[in-house]
Every structure is written in structure tokens, then in C-alpha cells.
C-alpha positions, 0 to 999 in steps of 0.5 A: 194627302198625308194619312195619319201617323202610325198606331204603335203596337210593338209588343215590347221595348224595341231591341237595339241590335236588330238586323236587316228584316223585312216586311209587309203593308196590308190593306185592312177592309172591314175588319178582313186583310186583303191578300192576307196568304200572298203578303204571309208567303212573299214575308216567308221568303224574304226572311229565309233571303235573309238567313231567318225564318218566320215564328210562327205567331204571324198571323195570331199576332195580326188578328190579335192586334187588329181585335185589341185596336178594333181595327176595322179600315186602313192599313197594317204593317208587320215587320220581323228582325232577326237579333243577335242570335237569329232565332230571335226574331222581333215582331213589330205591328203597327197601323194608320189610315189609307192616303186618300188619292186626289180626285184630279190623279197623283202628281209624282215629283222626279227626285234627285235621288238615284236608286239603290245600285241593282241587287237580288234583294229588290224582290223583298219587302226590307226595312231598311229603306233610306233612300225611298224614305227621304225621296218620298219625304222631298216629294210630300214636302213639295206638294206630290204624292209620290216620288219617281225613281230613276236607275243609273242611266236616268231612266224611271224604274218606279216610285217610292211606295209603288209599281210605275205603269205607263201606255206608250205607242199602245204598249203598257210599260211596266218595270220590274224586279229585272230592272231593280224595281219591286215587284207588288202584289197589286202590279201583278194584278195589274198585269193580269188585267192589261193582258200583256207590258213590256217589263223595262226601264222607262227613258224619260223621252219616250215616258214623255209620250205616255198617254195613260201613266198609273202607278199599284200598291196593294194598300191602294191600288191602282192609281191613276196619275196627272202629272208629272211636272217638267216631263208629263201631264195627263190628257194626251191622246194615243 
């Protein structure tokens, strides 16, 4: 279930009056990144959200180190943050094989772990992500794929590395940027193919009910779940 550990390809000593950045994780596929022009124009804005602005070099230094790694599949992650002075913006890459998804579906852990408070930012990639990290840390040490997030009412919102889908009563529940929820390239896909959901937080009573749950990201894409223990398991009939 756990990829490897990531490649470091960071250009230089990591400076250590970085500030809050952003960034992006990128599908590789034969030797192309899928998205490429989406996840460039998403870091764009994230940077100016931040009070910088992209080098320049972005996409040079992604085809740079794909070649230098001889890259072919799996995943890539760029990161830019802005020093002292904030024309100064560090690049970091780095690489690691795509998590394999079990072939019975994903199984999500509900964590004890309230999501960061509803801001604006929510629509950014950021670097710093504590809670994500130490909620998804929990979930693989017991065994889970991801783990389930909930607002300050406990109600589910999304998962730590992804987009949370569920069919309830015929209608696809989809939380987004509204409720704090990031909001992937690959949801908005998946919008596209479903037609239509209502963009809401889930109560775990009616998430009960769900006959299909699915959670996006753009490394993976759509991901099929099987359980979720104490609240949902898969195979329920609309």
C-alpha cells in the first residue's frame, strides 16, 4: 500500500528561512505529465495568493529532472517557497512511485483529527500541511488507505491526499472549496462525468446510506472505496 520514499532532487542545500509555499503532485505516464498546463496555471495562482510569483524555470526544471532521473512513471512534485526576500523563490523536485490501490477498493480511517478551521486558502496546494500529514500518518499505521476528515460539526469534508464522493438517494455528494474542502483537477473531472452533485458536507448519518463512495486525485484517479469501519461498507443497493 505504501509507495516508496521520494527521490530528492532539490537543486540546492534547503534554505531555512523558507516561507509558506505551494505546490503541486503530478502523474508521470511515459515519460509525459498528465495535466501538465492545469496543475502550472493552479501553482500560479497559489503563489500570487501568497504574495509571490512563479520564476519562470517551472517547466525547464521539471523536464530537466524528469530526463536526469530517467523518469518514466509514477509521480512528481514541485514546490516553490518564497525566502527572506520574496523575489527569492526555492524550487524543490522530487519523485516516487504511484500507491498501488487494493484490488477489493480503499478502506478510509475516520480520524480524530478536526480539519484546519474554513479559510480562503483551501483552494491552494500549501506546503504546509500538519494535520493532513499526521491524520494520514494514523490511517496507514492502522492499516487504511486514507484517512476521512471532518469539519467542526463532524461531518465528512474530504480525505487527507483526496476528493470525497458518495451516491446518496441517487444524488452524488461532492464537498468542495465552499465547505474547506480542496478542490482537485481530477473532482472536477469527475463532475464533468457524473453530470451533476450536490457540493455539501456529508453528515456521517446520511454518508451511512451511501451505496457507492469514491474518493479523486489526480495521481490516482478515481478510486473506488470499500469501507469505511464503524460507519460504511460497500455493496449496499440504491
Amino acid at each position: 500500500m505504501n509507495a516508496p520514499d521520494w527521490i530528492d532532487g532539490r537543486e540546492q542545500a534547503r534554505p531555512g528561512n523558507l516561507g509558506p509555499g505551494v505546490f503541486e503532485t503530478m502523474r508521470l505516464a511515459e515519460g509525459l505529465l498528465r495535466r501538465l498546463e492545469r496543475h502550472l496555471a493552479r501553482l500560479e495562482r497559489g503563489a500570487r495568493a501568497h504574495g509571490f510569483e512563479l520564476r519562470g524555470d517551472e517547466r525547464e526544471q521539471l523536464e530537466r529532472y524528469i530526463a536526469a532521473h530517467a523518469l518514466r512513471d509514477g509521480v512528481v512534485r514541485l514546490a516553490l517557497e518564497p525566502g527572506a526576500k520574496r523575489e527569492q523563490v526555492h524550487l524543490s523536485l522530487s519523485a516516487r512511485a504511484a500507491r498501488c490501490v487494493p484490488a477489493e477498493g480503499a478502506t478510509l480511517l475516520l480520524v480524530d483529527a478536526p480539519r484546519l478551521p474554513l479559510d480562503p486558502d483551501c483552494v491552494h496546494k500549501r506546503t504546509r500541511r500538519g494535520v493532513y500529514e499526521l491524520a494520514l500518518a494514523r490511517a496507514r499505521a492502522e492499516g487504511a488507505f486514507d484517512a476521512l476528515l471532518l469539519d467542526g460539526e463532524g461531518q465528512a469534508v474530504e480525505c487527507a491526499t483526496a476528493n470525497l464522493h458518495a451516491r446518496i438517494e441517487g444524488v452524488w455528494w461532492s464537498p468542495g472549496a465552499p465547505q474547506g474542502a480542496f478542490p482537485g483537477l481530477e473532482r472536477e473531472d469527475f463532475l464533468t462525468r457524473v453530470g451533476s452533485a450536490r457540493e455539501a458536507a456529508i453528515p456521517l448519518s446520511l454518508l451511512q446510506k451511501a451505496v457507492a463512495v469514491r474518493l479523486t486525485n489526480s495521481v490516482l484517479g478515481e478510486v473506488e472505496v470499500s469501507a469505511i469501519p464503524g460507519i460504511w461498507m460497500r455493496n449496499r443497493t440504491d
